[in-house]
C-alpha positions in Angstrom: 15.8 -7.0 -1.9 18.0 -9.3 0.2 19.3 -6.3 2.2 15.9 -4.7 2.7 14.3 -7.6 4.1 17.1 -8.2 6.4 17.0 -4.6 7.9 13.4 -4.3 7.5 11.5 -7.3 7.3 9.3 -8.2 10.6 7.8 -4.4 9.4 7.3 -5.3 6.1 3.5 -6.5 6.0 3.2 -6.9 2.2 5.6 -6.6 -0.6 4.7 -6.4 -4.6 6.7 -5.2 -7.2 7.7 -5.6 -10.8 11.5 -5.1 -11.8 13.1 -4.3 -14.4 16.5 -5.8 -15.0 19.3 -4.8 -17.4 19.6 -6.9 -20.5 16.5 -9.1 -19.4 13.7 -9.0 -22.0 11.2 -10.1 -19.2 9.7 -8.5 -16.3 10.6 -9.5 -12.9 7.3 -10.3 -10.6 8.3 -10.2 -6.8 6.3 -10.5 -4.0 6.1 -11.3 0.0 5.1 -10.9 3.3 7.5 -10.6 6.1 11.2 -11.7 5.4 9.7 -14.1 2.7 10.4 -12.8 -0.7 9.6 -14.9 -3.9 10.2 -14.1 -7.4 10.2 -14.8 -11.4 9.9 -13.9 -15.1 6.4 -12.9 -16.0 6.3 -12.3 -19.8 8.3 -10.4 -22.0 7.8 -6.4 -22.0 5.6 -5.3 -24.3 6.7 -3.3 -27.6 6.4 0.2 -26.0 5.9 -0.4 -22.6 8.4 1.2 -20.6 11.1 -0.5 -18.8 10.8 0.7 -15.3 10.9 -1.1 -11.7 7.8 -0.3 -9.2 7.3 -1.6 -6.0 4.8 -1.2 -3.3 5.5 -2.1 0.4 2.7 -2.1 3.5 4.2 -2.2 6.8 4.9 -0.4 9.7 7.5 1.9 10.7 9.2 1.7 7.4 11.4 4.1 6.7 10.5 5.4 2.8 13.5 7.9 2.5 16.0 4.9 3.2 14.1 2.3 1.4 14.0 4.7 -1.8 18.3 5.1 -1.5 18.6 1.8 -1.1 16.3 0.9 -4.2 18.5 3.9 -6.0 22.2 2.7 -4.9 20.9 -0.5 -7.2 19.9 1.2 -10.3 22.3 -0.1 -13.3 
C-alpha cells in the first residue's frame, strides 16, 4: 500500500479496502484519500466467510493493470 501511494497517490481520490492477512484471524479495514492511508483490525472473520482481500480505488489516471500486479506480487 506504501508503494502504491508513493507512485500513485496525488491520483488516488478515495481508497477502501478490506485485507486479508496470513495467519491473522481479523480482517484488515484500510482506507484514504490522497497519500493518506489509515488502517486496523475490524472483527474476526466470520465462520465461512471467505478470506479474501478487496479493494476499491477512485482516482484519476490510475493505471488498473499495474495497480492489480502490484496488489498480486504481494499475495502470500
Amino acid at each position: 500500500i506504501e508503494k502504491i501511494t508513493q507512485m500513485e497517490g496525488p491520483n488516488i481520490l478515495r481508497l477502501k479496502g478490506i485485507i486479508a492477512l496470513k495467519g491473522d484471524d481479523e480482517r484488515y479495514v484500510i482506507q484514504g484519500v490522497h497519500m493518506i492511508i489509515e488502517g486496523d483490525h475490524q472483527r474476526a472473520w466470520k465462520d465461512g466467510e471467505k478470506h479474501e482481500s478487496r479493494l476499491v480505488f477512485i482516482g484519476r489516471e490510475l493505471d488498473a493493470e499495474r495497480l492489480k500486479k502490484s496488489f498480486d506480487a504481494c499475495q502470500a
